[in-house]
C-alpha positions, -999 to 999 in steps of 0.1 A, spaced: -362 626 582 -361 646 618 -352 628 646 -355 639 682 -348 620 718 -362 628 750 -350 616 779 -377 611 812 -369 610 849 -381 572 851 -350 558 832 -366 557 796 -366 579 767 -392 588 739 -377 587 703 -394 607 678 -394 604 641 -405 628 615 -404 619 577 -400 642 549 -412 642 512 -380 623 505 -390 596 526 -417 590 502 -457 581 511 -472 573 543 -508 571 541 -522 543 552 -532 534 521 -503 536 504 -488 498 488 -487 473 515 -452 463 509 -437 495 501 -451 508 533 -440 489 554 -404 491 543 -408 529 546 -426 524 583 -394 502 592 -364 527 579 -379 552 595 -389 535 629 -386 501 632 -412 480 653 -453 471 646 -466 505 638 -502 513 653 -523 540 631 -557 550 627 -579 564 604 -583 598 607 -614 618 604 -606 653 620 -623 645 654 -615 645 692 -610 609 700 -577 589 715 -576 552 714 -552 526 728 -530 505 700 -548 471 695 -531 447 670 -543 444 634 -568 475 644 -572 505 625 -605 522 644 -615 558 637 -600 584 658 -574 611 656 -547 600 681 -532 571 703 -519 569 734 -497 540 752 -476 533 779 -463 501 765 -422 506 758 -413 497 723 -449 503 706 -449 524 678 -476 548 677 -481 573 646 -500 596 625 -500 613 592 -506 648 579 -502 671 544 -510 708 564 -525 694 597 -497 686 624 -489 661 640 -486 665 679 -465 642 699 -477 647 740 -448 638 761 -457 629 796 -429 631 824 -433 592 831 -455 565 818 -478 573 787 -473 592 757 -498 602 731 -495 613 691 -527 635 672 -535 645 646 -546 681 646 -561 702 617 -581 731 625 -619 706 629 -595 688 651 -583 711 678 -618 729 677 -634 697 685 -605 693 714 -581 664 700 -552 685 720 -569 682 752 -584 650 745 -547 640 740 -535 657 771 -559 639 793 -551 604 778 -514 610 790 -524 624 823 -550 605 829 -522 573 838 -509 598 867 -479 611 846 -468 650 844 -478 666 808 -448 686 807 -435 685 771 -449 683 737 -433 682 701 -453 698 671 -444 686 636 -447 697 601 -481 719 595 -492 746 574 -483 783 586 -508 814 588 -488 832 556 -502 802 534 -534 794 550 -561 816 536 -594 809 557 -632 825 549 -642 845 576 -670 828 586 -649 796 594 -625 821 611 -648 836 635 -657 800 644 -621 788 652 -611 823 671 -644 824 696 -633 787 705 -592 794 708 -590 832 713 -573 860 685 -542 840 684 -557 816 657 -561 850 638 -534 857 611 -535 868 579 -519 859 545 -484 867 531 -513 884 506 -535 902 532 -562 879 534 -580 865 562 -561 834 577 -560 807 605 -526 804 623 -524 773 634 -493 762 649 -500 794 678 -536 779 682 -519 747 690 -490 761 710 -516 783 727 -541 750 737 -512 730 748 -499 753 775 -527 765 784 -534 726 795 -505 728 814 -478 720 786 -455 743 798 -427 731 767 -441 730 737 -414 724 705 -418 733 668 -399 704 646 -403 709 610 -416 740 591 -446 750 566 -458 724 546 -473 748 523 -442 770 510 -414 739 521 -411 719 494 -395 691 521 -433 680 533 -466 671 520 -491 697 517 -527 689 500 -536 724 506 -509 739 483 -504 705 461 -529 691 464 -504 660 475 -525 628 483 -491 613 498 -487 622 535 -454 621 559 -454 607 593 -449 615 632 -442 578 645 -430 577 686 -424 551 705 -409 544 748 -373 530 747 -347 521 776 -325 554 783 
């Protein structure tokens, strides 16, 4: 797993935690018990997920809720909040005080505007967006795209979603359309943490796989 720590100028810190094949399944609909000994070693606390469907939409962790949407966003210190991916990343949003935010972010996602939608949730409680941590997703050189779908993405997030293939074929690069929507919100450091999921044998992909197992971004607000 991938650990990072981020200290904040109001006394707390944001841990972040990154699991890796090795770490075994977490989709949400992996085995009960199993999961939640894998949720604990890798972060313990009452993890809040959702069920993803490629949109725009933030929600607030409720207990024993699971609501469609593709990111969460909390202020509360000690709440775990987390997604999964197998090729799209997961985004932590870091804000300078107060809330923080995870997404989910494939390329339906950040063309519908989870990043921003993500951003604004954080902001939106009067902290500073300064910082944001990008995990595990698939790189351009493995992510064929068909043109059509590509002219869509790039007239919505400009010619630096367009890449090509380790092959020469037309492809979507989507960790510099993220990195390019975050600062352009105002994200002014934006952090990679973990590599292609497609050609590193260390994550999920579906894409390359097909892998119906999924790893896991999980944050949470603790005392510095």
């Amino acid at each position: 797993m991938l650990r990072k720590r981020i200290e904040r100028v109001d006394g707390t810190a944001v841990e972040i935690c990154v699991s890796e094949r090795a770490d075994g399944d977490f989709h949400m609909d992996a085995e009960p018990t199993a999961l939640r000994a894998r949720r604990a070693s890798l972060m313990p606390g009452a993890w809040h997920v959702v069920r993803q469907v490629h949109g725009a939409r933030v929600a607030q962790p409720a207990d024993g809720q699971q609501p469609e949407a593709d990111g969460l966003v909390t202020s509360d210190p000690g709440v775990v909040i987390a997604v999964q991916g197998a090729d799209c990343a997961p985004i932590a949003v870091i804000g300078s005080t107060g809330a923080v935010a995870v997404a989910h972010a494939g390329w339906r996602g950040v063309h519908a505007g989870v990043i921003d939608a993500a951003v604004h949730a954080v902001a939106r409680t009067g902290s500073e967006v300064a910082q944001a941590v990008v995990g595990p997703t698939i790189g351009p050189g493995c992510y064929e795209f068909s043109p059509q779908d590509l002219e869509t993405v790039v007239s919505a997030l400009g010619e630096v979603a367009r890449s090509t293939t380790t092959a020469g074929n037309p492809a979507l690069d989507l960790p510099s359309a993220i990195d390019r929507r975050l600062r352009d919100l105002g994200v002014s450091e934006v952090e990679q943490l973990g590599s292609c999921t497609a050609c590193d044998g260390d994550w999920f992909s579906h894409r390359a796989r097909r892998d119906e197992a999924r790893h896991a971004m999980a944050l949470r607000i603790v005392a510095s």
